[in-house]
N, C-alpha and C positions, 0 to 999 in steps of 0.2 A: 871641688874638681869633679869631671863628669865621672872619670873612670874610680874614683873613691866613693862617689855617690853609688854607683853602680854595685860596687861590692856592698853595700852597706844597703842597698835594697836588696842584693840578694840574698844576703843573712837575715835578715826582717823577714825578708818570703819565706825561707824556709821554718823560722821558728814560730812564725805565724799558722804556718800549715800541720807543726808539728801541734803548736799549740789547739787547733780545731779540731784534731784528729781527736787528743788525749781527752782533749773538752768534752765533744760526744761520748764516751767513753761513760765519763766521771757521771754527768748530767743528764744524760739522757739514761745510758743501760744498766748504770749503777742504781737510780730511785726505782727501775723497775724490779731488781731484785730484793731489795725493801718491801715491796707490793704485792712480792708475791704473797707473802700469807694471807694478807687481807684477801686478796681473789682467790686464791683458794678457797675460804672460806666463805664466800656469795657464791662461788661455783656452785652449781646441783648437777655435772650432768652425767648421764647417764651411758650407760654402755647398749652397742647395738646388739640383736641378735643377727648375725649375715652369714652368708653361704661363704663357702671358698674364697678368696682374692679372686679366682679368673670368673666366678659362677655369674649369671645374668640377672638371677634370679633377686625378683626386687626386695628391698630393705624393711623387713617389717616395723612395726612399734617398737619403742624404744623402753625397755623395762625401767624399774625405780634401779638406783645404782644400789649395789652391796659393798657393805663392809670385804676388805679382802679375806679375811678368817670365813666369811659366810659365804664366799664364793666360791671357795677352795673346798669347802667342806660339802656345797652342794652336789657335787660330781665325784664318783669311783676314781681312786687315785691310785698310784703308781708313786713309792717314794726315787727320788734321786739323792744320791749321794757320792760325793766325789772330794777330793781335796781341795779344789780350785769354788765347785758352785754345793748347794744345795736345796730343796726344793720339791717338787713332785709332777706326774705328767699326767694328763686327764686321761680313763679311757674313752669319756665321751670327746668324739673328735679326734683321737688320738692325737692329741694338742701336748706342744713342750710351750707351758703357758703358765710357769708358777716357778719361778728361780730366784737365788740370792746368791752374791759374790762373795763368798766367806772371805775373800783375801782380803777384800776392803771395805772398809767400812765408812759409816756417813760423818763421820767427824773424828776429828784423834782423841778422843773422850774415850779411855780404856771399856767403859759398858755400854759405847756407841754399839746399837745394830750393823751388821753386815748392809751392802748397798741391796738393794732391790734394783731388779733388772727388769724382770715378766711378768707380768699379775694377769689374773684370770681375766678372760669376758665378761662382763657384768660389772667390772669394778669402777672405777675412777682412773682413767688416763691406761686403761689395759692396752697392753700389748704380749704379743702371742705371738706363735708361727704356725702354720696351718701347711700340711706337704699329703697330697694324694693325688688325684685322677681326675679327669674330666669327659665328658664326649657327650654330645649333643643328643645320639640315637641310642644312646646307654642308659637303659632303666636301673636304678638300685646302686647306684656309686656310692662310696660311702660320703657323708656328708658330716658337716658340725656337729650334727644331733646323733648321730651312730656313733652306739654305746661295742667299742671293741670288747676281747673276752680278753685276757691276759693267758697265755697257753705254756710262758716258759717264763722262771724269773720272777722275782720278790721286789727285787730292789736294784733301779739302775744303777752301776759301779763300775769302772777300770777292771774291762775282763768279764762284767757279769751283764753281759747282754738281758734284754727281755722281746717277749715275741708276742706279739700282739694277733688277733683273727679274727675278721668276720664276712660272713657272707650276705649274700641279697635274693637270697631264697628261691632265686632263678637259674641258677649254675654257674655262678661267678664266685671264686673265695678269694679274698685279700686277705693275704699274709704280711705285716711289717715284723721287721728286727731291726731296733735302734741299741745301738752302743753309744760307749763316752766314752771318751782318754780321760787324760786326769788333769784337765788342765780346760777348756772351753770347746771342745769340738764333740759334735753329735754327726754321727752315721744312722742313716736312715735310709734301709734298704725294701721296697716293698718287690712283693713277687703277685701278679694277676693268676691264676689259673683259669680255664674256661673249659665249663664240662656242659655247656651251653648247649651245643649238638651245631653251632653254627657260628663264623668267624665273629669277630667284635672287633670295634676300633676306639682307641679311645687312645690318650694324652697327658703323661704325666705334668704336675704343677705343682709349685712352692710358692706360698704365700709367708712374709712377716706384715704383720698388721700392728698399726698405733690408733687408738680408740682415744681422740682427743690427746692436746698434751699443753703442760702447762703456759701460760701466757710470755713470762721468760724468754720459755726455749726457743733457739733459734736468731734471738736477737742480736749476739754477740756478734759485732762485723768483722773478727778478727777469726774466728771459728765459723766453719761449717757444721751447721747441727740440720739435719732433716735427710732426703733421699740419697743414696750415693751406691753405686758402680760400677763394673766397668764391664761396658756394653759395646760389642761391633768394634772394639779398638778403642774406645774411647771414657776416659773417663767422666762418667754420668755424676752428677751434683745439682741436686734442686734443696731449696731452704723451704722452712716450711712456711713462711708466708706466702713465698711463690708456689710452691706444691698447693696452697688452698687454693690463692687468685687463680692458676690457671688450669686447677683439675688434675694436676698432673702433665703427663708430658707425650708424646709420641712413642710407639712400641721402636722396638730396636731388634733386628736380626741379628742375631749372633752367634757364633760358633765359643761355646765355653763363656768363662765370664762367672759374673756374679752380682747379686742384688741386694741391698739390705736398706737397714734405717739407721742413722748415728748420730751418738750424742757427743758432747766434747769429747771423754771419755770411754764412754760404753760403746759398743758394734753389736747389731744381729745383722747376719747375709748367708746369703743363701747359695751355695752353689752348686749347678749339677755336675754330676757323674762323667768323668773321661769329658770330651771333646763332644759333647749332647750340642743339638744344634737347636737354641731356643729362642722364644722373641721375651726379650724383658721388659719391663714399662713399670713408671710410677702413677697410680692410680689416687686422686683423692675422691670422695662424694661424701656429702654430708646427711643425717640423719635425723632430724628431731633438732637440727643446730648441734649437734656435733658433726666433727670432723673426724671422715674415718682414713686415715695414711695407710695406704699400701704398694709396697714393693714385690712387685712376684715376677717370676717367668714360667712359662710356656712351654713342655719340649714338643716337637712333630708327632703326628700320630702317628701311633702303630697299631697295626691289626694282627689279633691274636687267633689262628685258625682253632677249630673245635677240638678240645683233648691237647691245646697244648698251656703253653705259660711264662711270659716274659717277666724280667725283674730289671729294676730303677733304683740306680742311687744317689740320696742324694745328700748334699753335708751342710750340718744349719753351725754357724759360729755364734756364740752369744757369751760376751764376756768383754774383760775390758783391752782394748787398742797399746798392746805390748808392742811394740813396733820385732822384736825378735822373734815373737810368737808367731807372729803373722806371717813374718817371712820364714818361718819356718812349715807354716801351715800351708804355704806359697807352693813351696818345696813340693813339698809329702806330697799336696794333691795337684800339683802341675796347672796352678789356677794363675793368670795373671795379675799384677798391680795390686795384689790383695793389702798390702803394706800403706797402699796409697789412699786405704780408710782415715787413715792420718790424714790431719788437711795441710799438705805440707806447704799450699800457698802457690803463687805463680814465681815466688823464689825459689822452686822445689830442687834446681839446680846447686842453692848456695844452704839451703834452711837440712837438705836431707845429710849432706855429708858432715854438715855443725853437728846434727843429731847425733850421727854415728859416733863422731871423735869425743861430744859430750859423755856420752854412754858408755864409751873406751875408758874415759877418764873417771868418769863416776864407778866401777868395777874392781876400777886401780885402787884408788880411794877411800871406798866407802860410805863417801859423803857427798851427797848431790850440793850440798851448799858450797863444799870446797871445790867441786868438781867444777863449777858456775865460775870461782874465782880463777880456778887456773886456766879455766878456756880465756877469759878474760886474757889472761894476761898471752896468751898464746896467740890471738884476733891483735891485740895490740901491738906484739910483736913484727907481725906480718905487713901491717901498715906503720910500720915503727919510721920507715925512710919518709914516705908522706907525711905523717904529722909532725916529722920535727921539718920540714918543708913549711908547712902550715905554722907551726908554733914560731919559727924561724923569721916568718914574713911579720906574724901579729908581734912578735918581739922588736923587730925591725920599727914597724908603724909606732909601736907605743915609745920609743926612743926617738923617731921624730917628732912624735906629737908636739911638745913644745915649738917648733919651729914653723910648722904648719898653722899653727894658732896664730902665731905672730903675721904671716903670709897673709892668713883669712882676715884678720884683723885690716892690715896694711892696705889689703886689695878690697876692702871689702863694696867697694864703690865701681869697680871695675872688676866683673867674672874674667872675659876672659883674659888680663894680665896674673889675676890669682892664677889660674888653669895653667899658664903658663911658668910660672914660678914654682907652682909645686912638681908639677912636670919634669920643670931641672930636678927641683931639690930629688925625686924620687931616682934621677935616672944619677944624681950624684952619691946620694947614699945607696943605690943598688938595692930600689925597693920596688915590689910588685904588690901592689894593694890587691889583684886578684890570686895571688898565689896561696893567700889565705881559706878560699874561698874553694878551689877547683878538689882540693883534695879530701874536704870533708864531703863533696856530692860523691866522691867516689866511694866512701865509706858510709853515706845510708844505704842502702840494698843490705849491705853487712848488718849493720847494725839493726833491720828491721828483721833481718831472716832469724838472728838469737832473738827476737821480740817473740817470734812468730814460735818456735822450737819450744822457749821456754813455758811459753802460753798454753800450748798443744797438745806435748805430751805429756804422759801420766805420771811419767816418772818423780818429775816435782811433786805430782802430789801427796799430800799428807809426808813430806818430806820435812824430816830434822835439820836444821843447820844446828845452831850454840844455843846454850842458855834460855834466852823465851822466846823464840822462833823455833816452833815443832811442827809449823805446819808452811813452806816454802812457795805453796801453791794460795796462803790464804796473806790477805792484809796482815801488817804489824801490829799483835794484839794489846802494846802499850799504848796509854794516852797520857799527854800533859795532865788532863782531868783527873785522872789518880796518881799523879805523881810517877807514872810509867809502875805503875803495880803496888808503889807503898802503901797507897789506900783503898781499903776494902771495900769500893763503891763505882756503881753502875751509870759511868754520866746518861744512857739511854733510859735510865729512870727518871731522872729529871723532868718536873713538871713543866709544858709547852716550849722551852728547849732540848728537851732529851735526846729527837732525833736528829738536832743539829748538830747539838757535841756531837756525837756516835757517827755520825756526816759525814758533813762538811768539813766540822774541825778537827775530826778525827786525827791527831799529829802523835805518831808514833816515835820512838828512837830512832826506826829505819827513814823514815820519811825527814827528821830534822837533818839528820847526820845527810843524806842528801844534800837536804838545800843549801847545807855548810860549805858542801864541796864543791855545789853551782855556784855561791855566790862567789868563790876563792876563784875559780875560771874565769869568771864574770869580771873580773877586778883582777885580771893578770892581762886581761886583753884590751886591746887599746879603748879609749874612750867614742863613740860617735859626735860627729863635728857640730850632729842639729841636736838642741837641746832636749825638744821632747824625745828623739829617738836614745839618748844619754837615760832620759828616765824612766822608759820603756825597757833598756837595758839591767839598770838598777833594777825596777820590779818584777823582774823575769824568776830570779830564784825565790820569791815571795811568792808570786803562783804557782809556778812548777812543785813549790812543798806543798801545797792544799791539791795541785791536781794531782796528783801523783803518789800522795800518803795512799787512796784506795786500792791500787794497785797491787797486785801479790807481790812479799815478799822477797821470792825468788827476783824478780825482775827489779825494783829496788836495790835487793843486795849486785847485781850485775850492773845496775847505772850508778850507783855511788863505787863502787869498785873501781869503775870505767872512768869514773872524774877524779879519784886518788889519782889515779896511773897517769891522767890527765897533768894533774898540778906538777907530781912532781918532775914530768917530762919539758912542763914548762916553765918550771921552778930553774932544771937546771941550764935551760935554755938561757933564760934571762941572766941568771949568774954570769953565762959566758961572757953575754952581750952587753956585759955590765949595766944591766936595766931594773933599778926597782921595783919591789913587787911588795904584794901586801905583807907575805909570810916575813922577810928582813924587817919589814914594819913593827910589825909585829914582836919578834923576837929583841928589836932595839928600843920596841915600850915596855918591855916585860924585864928586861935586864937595865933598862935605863942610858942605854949608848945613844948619843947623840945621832942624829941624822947625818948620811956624807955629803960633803961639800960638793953643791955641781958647780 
């Protein structure tokens, strides 16, 4: 029949499209994070020496790159310390270009290092923030190479300012004072004075700079990682392949706002003082074949008469994408969208308030793995009248099924007396072959906005659920290959199969117990009339366990969650509608009860 073929090509489309989506995914961005070491290690390249973000001034040779311990160490330093980062700040350049995120660290290994966020110029993949002056007709600005004098202050700290000073031996002295809270925010206040005997005009500027960045980054089509903010009203986002391809992007006028570089997790951005009226722009140009990333703005010039002296402030963020943090750092500095460094998606309607009520509930609980299950069941809830709509119709279908067979059969020489026959039978059982159908389009937007949520923020990560799941943001670290942990061996050792166990085959408890719970849906729903699409149905939770074992955790535990609540919604459905299902199957081979009489 046309209008059951019709439903059954639209379920085919959609699980075909879901299937492409997860595919690239698995196949394509998964072997490239495999890869990464190996290109790390053929990398050589090297860090630039360059003026300011806004400077004109051309791009010299490109040095041999340094160790970061030799980088750090080549330059007068300034320690930072704080509860949230620690690290140190150059006086050459007066650069915040040397941090580590004590909260978090690179793996849940108890003697993991802290993350790295900023590494010096000269190193391997640096990034730095660079915030001073500019002006065309202004001889002696300070520049990358101006070695400041340090005049107040030992050690940046919550409360314990330092005050940095130099001059350009013409009657100009630059004064900075930068603070830290305790938690990611720098204040960076500079003061001009002019003993020049004659006005000056010049422009404050912030630059954050990325000096190359690994091959990876950026790839994930599910994450925004590269340029981002919010510029003229609008929210600015370039990825870094297109930040290379096209140089960057067009300046933006702007009253306030902010500019920075972002990773899944980590944020630098830059934002000026009060309601500053600045032009912002993403800048790439390359060097010796490196690529150098930069975000900065611009503010207006001002002209400073002789004997007197203005001051600029301006606030650099560099830590990781707290979503509360942010919006509270929102607050404090009257900055806009600052929250929306999160890539909250073009679901940002449906992905931001899941966020919220997740984070309610993770607070409540304690436990972002239980917090996962009870949204779950709270999202299900809400579409609870829909799905038993849905489950209702496919319960309905797989109860006619047998009669329908006999029709196909019967007709099967004449479409349209079949079309007409089942037509009756459907308008006499009171069945709607698309009714199956309409209510699950309604529920992806839903279900991709928790894809996107749980993907996003940080909060999963390095997150404990139970027992061997301690890290919610990563793959299930069991495999069939050891027995899900009984045996003390590395299938990635394996000689010329190592990296396909570790793969491909990679099948964890979370990834089987899945496929358990697709194949039980899979076989509670009516069967497809054409045979290959019958066997395309069957193999579906065969692939979905291989493509879908990579996946984090977290996500896993929220789709097998989602097909419990599934089964047994339509567990009791079918009870009602007195229609067998595999579980009764099941439980009358295990106990030995006979099959009921139809």
């Amino acid at each position: 029949m046309q209008s059951d073929d019709n439903s059954r090509n639209t379920i085919i489309f959609i699980v075909a499209a879901v299937i492409l989506f997860i595919a690239y995914q698995f196949f394509v961005l998964e072997p490239a994070q495999k890869r990464r070491q190996a290109e790390l290690a053929r990398q050589a390249p090297a860090a630039v020496q360059t003026q300011p973000g806004v400077s004109t001034a051309a791009v010299p040779q490109v040095p041999q790159a340094m160790t970061r311990q030799a980088a750090v160490a080549a330059t007068p330093r300034v320690p930072i310390a704080t509860p949230s980062v620690r690290g140190s700040l150059s006086l050459r350049g007066a650069r915040i270009d040397d941090l580590f995120l004590t909260e978090y660290r690179e793996t849940v290994k108890r003697n993991s290092p802290p993350v790295e966020l900023l590494r010096p110029e000269g190193t391997q993949f640096a990034w730095f923030a660079d915030i001073g002056w500019t002006g065309a007709n202004v001889p002696g600005l300070p520049t990358a190479d101006t070695v400041w004098t340090l005049v107040q202050g030992s050690t940046l700290a919550p409360g314990q300012p330092l005050v940095l000073q130099t001059t350009n031996g013409a009657g100009l002295t630059f004064t900075r004072r930068i603070e830290v809270d305790d938690k990611f925010l720098f204040t960076v206040t500079d003061t001009v004075a002019n003993t020049t005997g004659q006005a000056i005009t010049i422009a404050p500027y912030a630059s954050v700079q990325r000096q190359g960045v690994p091959k990876d980054l950026g790839t994930n089509q599910i994450v925004h990682e590269g340029a981002v903010g919010w510029l003229d009203g609008k929210l600015r986002q370039v990825k870094y392949k297109k930040w290379q391809k096209d140089g960057g992007g067009p300046a933006y006028t702007s009253t306030g706002g902010w500019v920075g570089i972002t990773d899944k997790y980590w944020l630098t951005a830059l934002i000026p003082g009060g309601n500053e009226r600045v032009t912002g722009q993403f800048r790439e140009t390359d060097a010796a074949g490196l690529a150098i990333f930069d975000a900065n703005f611009v503010g207006e010039p001002r002209t400073i008469p002789a004997g007197r002296q203005i001051t600029e402030t301006t606030h650099f963020i560099a830590g990781a994408k707290r979503v509360p943090l942010l919006r509270q750092y929102q607050q404090q500095l009257g900055v806009e969208r600052l929250d929306w460094a999160v890539d909250w998606g073009n679901f940002w309607f449906l992905t931001r308030p899941i966020f919220s009520f997740l984070a309610f509930i993770s607070g409540h609980v304690l436990n972002f793995g239980v917090a996962i299950l009870l949204l779950t069941v709270v999202v299900r809830l809400i579409f609870f009248p829909l799905a038993n709509k849905q489950y209702e119709s496919l319960t309905k279908m797989k109860k006619v099924q047998p009669q329908m067979e006999e029709l196909r059969k019967k007709y099967k020489d004449d479409p349209a007396k079949q079309q007409q026959e089942l037509l009756a039978l459907y308008q006499r059982e009171k069945v709607n072959p698309l009714a199956g159908c309409l209510p699950l389009l309604l529920q992806i937007p839903v279900f991709y906005a928790l894809y996107k949520v749980l993907t996003v923020t940080i909060e999963m990560r390095h997150a404990p659920f139970v027992g061997w799941i301690q890290d919610l943001s990563a793959r299930d670290p069991t495999t069939i290959w050891t027995l899900f942990g009984l045996i003390p061996w590395d299938p990635a050792s394996a000689p010329l199969i190592g990296g396909f166990l570790d793969g491909a085959l990679h099948l964890g408890v979370l990834p089987l117990l899945y496929g358990v719970t697709m194949w039980l849906t899979t076989s509670m729903s009516p069967p497809a009339p054409d045979p290959i699409q019958q066997r395309i149905f069957q193999l579906m939770p065969i692939m979905f366990t291989f493509i879908m074992a990579p996946f984090a955790a977290g996500l896993l535990l929220y789709w097998t969650w989602s097909n419990v609540l599934t089964i047994l919604q339509q567990y009791v459905i079918m009870r009602r509608f007195k229609v067998d299902n595999p579980i009764d199957k099941l439980i009358r081979k295990l106990t030995g009860k006979p099959d009921p009489v139809t």
